[in-house]
C-alpha positions as CSV (number, residue, x, y, z in Angstrom):
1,X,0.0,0.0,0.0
2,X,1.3,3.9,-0.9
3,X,1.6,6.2,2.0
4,X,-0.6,9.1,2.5
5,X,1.2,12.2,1.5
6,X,1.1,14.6,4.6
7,X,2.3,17.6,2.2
8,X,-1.2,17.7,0.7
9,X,-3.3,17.3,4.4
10,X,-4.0,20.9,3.8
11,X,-5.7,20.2,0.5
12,X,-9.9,19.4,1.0
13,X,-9.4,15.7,1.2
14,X,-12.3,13.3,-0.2
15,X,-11.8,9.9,-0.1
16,X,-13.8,6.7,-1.9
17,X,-14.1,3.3,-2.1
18,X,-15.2,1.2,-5.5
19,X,-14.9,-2.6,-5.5
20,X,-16.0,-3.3,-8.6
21,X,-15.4,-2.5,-12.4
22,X,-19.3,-0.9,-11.9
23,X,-17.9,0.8,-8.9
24,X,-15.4,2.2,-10.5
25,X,-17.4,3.9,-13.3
26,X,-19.7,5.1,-11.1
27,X,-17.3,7.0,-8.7
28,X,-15.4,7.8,-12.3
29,X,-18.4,9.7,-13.3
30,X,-19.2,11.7,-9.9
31,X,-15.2,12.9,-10.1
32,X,-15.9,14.2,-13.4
33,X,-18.5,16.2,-11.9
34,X,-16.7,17.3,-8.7
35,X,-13.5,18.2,-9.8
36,X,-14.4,21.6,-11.7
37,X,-15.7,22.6,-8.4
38,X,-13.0,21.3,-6.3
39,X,-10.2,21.7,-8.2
40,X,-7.6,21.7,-5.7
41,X,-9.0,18.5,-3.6
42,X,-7.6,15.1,-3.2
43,X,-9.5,12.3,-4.1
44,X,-7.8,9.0,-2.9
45,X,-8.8,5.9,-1.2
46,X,-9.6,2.6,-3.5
47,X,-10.4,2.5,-6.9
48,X,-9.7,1.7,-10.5
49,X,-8.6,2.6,-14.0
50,X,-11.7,5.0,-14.4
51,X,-11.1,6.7,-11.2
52,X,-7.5,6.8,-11.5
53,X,-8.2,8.7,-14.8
54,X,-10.3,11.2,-13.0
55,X,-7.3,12.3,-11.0
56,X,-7.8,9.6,-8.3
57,X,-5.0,8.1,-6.1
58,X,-5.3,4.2,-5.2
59,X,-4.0,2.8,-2.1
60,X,-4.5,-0.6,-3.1
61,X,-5.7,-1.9,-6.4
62,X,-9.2,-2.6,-6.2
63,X,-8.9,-5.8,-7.6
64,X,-7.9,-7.3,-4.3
65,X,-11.2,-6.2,-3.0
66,X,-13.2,-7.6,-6.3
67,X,-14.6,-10.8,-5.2
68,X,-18.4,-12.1,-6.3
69,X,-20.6,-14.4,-4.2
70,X,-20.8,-15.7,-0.7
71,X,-18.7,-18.1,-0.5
72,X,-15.8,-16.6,-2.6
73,X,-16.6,-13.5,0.5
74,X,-16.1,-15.4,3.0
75,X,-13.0,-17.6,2.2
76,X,-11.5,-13.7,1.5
77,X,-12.4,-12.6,4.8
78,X,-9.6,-11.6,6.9
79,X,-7.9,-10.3,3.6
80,X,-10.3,-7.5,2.8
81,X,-11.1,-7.1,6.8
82,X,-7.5,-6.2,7.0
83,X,-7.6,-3.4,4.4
84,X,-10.4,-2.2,6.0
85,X,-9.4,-1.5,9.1
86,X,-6.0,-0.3,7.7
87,X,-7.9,2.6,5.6
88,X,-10.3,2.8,8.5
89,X,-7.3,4.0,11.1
90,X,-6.1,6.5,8.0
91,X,-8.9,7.6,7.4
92,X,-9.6,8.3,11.2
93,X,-6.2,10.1,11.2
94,X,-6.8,12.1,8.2
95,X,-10.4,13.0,8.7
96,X,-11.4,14.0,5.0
97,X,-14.4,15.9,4.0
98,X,-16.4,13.1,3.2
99,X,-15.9,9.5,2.5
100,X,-18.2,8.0,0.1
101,X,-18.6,4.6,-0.7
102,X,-19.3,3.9,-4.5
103,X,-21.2,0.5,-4.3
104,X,-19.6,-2.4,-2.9
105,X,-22.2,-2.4,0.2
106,X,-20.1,-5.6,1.6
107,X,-17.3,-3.4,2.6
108,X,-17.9,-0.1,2.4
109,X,-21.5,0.4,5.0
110,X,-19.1,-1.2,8.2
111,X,-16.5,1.8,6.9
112,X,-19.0,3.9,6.8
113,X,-20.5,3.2,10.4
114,X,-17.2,3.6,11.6
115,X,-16.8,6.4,10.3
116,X,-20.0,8.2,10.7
117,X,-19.2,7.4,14.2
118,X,-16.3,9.4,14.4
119,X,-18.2,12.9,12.8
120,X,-16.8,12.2,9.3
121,X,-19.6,12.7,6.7
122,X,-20.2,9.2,4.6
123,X,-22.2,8.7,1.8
124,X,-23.0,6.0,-0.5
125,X,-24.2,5.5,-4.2
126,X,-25.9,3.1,-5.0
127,X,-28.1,2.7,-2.7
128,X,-28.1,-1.3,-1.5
129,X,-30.9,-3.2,-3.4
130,X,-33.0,-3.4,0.0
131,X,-36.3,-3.4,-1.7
132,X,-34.8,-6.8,-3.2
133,X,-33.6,-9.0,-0.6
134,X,-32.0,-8.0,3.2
135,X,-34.3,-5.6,3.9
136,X,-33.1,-5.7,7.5
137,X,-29.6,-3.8,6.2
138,X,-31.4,-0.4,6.5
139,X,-30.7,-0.6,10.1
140,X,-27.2,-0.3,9.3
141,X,-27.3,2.1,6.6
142,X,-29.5,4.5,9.1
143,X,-26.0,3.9,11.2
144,X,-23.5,4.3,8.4
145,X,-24.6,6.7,5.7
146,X,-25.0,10.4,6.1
147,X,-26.7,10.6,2.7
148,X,-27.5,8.4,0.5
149,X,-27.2,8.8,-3.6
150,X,-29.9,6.7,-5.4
151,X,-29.9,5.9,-9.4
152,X,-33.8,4.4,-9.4
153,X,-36.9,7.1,-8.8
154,X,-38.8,4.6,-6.9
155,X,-35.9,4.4,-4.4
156,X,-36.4,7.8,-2.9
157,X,-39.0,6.9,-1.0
158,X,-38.0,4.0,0.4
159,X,-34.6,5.7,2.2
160,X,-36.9,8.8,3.4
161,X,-39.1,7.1,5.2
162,X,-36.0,5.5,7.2
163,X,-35.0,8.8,7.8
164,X,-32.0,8.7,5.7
165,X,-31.3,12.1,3.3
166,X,-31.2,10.9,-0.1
167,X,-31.1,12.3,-3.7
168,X,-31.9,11.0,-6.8
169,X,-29.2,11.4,-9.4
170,X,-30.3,9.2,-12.4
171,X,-28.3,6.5,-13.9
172,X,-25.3,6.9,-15.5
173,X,-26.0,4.4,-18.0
174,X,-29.1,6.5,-19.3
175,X,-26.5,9.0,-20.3
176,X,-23.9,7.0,-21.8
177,X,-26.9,4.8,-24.4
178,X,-28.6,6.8,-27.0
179,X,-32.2,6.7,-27.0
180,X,-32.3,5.8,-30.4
181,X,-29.0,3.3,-30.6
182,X,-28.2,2.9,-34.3
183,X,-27.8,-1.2,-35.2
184,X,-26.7,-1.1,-38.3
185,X,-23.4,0.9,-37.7
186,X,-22.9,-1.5,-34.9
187,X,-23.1,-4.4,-37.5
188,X,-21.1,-2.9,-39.6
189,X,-18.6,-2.1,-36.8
190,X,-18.4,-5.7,-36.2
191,X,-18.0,-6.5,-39.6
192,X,-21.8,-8.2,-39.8
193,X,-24.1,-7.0,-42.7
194,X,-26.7,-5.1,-42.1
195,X,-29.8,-7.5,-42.6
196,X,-27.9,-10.6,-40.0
197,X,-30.1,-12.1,-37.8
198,X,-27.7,-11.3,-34.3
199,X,-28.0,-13.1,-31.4
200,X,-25.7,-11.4,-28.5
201,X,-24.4,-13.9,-25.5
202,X,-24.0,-11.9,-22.0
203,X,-22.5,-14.9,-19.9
204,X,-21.1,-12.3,-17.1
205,X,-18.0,-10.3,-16.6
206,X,-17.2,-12.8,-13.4
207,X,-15.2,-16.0,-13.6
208,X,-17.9,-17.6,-11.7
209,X,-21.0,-16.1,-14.0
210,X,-19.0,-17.3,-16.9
211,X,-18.3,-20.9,-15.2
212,X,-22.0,-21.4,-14.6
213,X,-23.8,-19.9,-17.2
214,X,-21.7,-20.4,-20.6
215,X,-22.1,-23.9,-21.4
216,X,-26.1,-23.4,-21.0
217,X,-25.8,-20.1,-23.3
218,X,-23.8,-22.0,-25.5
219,X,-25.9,-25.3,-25.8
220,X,-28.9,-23.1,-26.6
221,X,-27.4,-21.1,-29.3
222,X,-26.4,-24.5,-30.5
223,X,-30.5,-25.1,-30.9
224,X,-31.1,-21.9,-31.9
225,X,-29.0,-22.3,-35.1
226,X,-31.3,-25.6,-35.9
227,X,-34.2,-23.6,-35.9
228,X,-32.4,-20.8,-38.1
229,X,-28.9,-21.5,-39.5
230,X,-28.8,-17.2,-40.5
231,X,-28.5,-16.7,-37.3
232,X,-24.6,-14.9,-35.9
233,X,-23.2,-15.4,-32.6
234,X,-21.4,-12.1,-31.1
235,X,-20.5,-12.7,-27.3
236,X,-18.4,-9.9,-25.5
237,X,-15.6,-10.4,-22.9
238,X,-14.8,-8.7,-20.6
239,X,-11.0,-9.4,-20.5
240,X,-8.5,-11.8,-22.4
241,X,-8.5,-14.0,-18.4
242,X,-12.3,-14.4,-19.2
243,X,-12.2,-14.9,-22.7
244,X,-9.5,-17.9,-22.8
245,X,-11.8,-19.8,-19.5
246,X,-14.9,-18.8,-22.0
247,X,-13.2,-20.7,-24.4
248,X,-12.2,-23.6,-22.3
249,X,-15.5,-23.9,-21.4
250,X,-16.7,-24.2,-24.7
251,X,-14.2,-26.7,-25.5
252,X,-14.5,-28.8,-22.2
253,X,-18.1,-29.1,-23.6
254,X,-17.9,-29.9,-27.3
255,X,-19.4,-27.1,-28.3
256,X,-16.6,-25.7,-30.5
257,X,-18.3,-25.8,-33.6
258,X,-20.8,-23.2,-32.6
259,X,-19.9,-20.1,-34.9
260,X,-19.2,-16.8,-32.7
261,X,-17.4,-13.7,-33.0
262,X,-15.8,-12.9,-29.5
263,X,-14.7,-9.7,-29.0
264,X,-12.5,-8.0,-26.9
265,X,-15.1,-5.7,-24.7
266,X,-17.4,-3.6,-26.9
267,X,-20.6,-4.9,-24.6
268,X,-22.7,-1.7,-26.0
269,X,-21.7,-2.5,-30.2
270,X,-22.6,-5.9,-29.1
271,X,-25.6,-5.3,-27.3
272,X,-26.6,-2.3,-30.3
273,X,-25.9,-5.0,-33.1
274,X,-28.2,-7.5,-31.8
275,X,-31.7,-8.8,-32.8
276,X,-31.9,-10.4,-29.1
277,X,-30.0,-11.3,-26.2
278,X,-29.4,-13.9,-24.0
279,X,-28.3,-12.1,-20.2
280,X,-26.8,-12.9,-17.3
281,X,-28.8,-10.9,-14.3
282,X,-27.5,-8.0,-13.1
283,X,-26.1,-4.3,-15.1
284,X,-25.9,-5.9,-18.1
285,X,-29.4,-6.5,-18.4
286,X,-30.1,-3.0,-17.7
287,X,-27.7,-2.2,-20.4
288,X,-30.1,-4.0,-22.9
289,X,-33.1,-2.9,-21.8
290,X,-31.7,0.8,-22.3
291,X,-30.9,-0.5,-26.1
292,X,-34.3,-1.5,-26.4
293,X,-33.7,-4.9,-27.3
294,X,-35.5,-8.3,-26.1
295,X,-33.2,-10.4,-23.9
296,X,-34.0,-13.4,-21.7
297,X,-32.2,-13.1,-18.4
298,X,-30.6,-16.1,-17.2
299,X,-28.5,-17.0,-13.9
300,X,-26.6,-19.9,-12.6
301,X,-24.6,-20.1,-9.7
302,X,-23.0,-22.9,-7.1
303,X,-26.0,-24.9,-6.1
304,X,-25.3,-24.3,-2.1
305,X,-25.8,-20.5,-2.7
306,X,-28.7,-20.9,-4.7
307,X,-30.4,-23.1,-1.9
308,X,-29.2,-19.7,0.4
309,X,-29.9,-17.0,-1.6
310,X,-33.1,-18.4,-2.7
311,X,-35.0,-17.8,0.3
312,X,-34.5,-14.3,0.7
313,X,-35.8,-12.4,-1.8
314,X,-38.7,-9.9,-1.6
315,X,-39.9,-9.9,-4.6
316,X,-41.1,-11.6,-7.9
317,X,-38.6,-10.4,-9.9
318,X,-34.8,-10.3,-10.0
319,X,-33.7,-8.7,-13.4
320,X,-33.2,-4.6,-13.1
321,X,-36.0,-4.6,-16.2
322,X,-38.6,-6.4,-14.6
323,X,-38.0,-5.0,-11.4
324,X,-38.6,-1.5,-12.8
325,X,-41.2,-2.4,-14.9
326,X,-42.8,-3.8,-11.6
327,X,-43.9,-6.7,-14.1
328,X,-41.8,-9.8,-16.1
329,X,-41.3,-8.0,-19.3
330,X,-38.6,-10.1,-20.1
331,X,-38.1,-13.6,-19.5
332,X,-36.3,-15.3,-16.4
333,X,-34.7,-18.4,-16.4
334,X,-32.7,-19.2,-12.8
335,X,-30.5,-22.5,-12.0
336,X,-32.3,-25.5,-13.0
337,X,-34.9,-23.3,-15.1
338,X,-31.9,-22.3,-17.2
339,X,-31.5,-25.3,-19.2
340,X,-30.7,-25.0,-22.7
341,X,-34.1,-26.0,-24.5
342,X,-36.1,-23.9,-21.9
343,X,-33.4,-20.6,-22.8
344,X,-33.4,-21.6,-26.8
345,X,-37.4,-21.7,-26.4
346,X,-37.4,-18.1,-24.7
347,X,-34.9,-16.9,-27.0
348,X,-36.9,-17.9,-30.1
349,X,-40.0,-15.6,-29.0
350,X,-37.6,-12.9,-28.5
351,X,-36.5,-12.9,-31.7
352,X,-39.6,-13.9,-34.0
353,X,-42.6,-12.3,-32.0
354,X,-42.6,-8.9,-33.9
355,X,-45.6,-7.0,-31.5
356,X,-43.7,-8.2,-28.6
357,X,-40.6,-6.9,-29.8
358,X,-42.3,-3.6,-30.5
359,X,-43.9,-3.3,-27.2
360,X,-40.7,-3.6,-25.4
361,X,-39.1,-1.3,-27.6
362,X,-41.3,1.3,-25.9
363,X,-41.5,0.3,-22.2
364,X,-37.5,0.3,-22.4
365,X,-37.9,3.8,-24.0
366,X,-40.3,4.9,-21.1
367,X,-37.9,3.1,-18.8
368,X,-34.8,5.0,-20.2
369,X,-36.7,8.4,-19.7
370,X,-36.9,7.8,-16.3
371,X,-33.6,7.0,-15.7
372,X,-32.0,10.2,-17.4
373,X,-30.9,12.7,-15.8
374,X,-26.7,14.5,-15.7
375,X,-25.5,12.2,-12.8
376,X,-22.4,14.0,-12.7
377,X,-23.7,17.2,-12.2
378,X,-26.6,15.9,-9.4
379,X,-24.2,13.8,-7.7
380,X,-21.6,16.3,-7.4
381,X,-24.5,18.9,-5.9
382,X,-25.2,16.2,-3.4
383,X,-21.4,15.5,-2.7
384,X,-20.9,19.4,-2.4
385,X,-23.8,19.7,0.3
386,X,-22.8,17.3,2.3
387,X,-19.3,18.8,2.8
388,X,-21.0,22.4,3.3
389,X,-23.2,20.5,6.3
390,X,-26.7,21.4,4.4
391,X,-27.3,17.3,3.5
């Protein structure tokens, strides 16, 4: 770990947290919107690529915090404790004008309460998905979290009634995808003519999403080219670590005489290019939804944490469309359910019911209304607030 430089302590001092690649773009964006008004401050803490971009100083490379799943969490334990508590007794030493937590609820709420306990001014953004499963964490967040920065509407609610201050500031993501994305210059970008019938595989970003879900994706596209041998297989990855297991996978399988383009990143061409696409839960599925195309949202994972993680939901509903449409727009297709015949079958409608794929087309355009606001500029308001001591 670097050293804190004590020739800057008389610099405004904010310091953050991001976990995750989605962490990281998050806190990346609300940078971009504090640093014109805060020129002279130091951001540091834990972050990545995007944030370091932005200006930002890492103490430790936020892929040693980066770790998906229960299990995986807890065999990591006394690693990421460590750090922690480390930045923790900085922190406390330092005192910076706020600490906010981008994501990554895991780690950074017991930061946060410690801190919060000490007068510093935390916030967090995202809020934790509460009105999804562990409803019993806003107990801790009332603890932990000075304000809280929201990127769902119907969220606002929800923390003011605990009492928690809390602004909505959109979602990024609404700002970075066009409202009217334009497919055939993503097909061309990908070298795919115009009139291909694409099908776009989202396994996951994760080692484990792309352990548990690919051979499913990969049997159904297998079906899916029965039914029509037009169609193209475009499946982005999110690194060259995820794209060799991908093709391990594949090959561990037999499945290497499926036709697909793999590409290095470019999710969004991907996603723009295609007809439909087959998701693993979570952002990505947003992501499509935001590009107005139909998807089936699939998820495997180790079957003890499915028998865990089962039970505790709140809701109908765990794919960010449906949950925001309050309704299964979209098909869902969890552990056993996601077999391939049942996720070729579901694919299949996506891609050959013409009303349905107009319909979607404008819930997801309502949806991506909703969403839009400049994130930057809100969340840096709400930042800049907080430090003032208005909240």
């Amino acid at each position: 770990m670097a050293s804190f430089d004590k020739s800057l302590a008389g610099q405004p001092a904010i310091a953050l947290v991001a976990g995750e690649p989605s962490g990281d773009m998050l806190a990346a964006r609300l940078l971009s919107g504090l640093r014109p008004h805060l020129p002279e401050a130091r951001f540091h803490g834990i972050g990545g690529d995007h944030m370091i971009a932005q200006g930002f100083e890492s103490h430790w490379p936020m892929d040693q915090l980066t770790v998906r799943g229960l299990l995986p969490v807890l065999m990591k334990y006394r690693e990421l404790k460590g750090i922690q508590n480390q930045l923790r007794d900085q922190l406390l030493a330092e005192r910076p004008s706020v600490f906010i937590g981008a994501d990554y609820p895991g780690f950074n709420l017991g930061l946060e309460e410690q801190l919060k306990a000490a007068g510093i001014p935390t916030m967090h953004y995202i809020g934790p998905q509460i009105w999804a499963w562990r409803g019993g964490r806003i107990k801790k967040i009332i603890r932990a979290v000075s304000h809280m920065l929201v990127v769902f509407p119907f969220e606002e609610e929800i923390y003011t009634q605990a009492g928690v201050p809390v602004s909505y500031v959109g979602h990024p993501l609404a700002e970075l995808i066009p409202m009217t994305p334009d497919e055939g210059a993503a097909k061309r970008a990908l070298g795919l003519p115009e009139d291909a019938n694409v099908v776009t595989i989202m396994p996951g970003s994760r080692m484990s999403e792309i352990k548990y879900n690919t051979v499913a994706f990969m049997q159904a596209a297998k079906l899916l080219k029965l039914r029509d041998r037009s169609l193209r297989f475009v499946a982005p990855m999110a690194g060259e670590r995820q794209k060799q297991y991908f093709l391990q996978l594949v090959a561990q399988a037999g499945l290497q005489d499926i036709e697909i383009q793999l590409l290095d990143g470019q999710s969004h061409t991907a996603i723009a290019a295609a007809d439909a696409v087959m998701v693993a839960s979570g952002t990505a599925s947003l992501e499509v939804a935001l590009f107005k195309k139909p998807m089936v949202i699939a998820y495997k994972m180790i079957e003890l944490e499915w028998q865990i993680l089962r039970h505790f939901g709140y809701q109908p509903w765990i794919g960010l469309p449906n949950i925001l449409a309050r309704e299964f727009l979209v098909p869902e297709l969890l552990q056993h359910d996601a077999n391939p015949e049942a996720l070729a079958e579901a694919m299949w409608k996506q891609l050959s019911d013409a009303p349905h794929r107009l319909r979607l087309a404008q819930r997801f355009t309502d949806m991506h209304h909703s969403l839009l606001r400049n994130s930057a500029e809100e969340s840096a308001a709400a930042v800049l607030r907080v430090i003032e001591g208005k909240k």
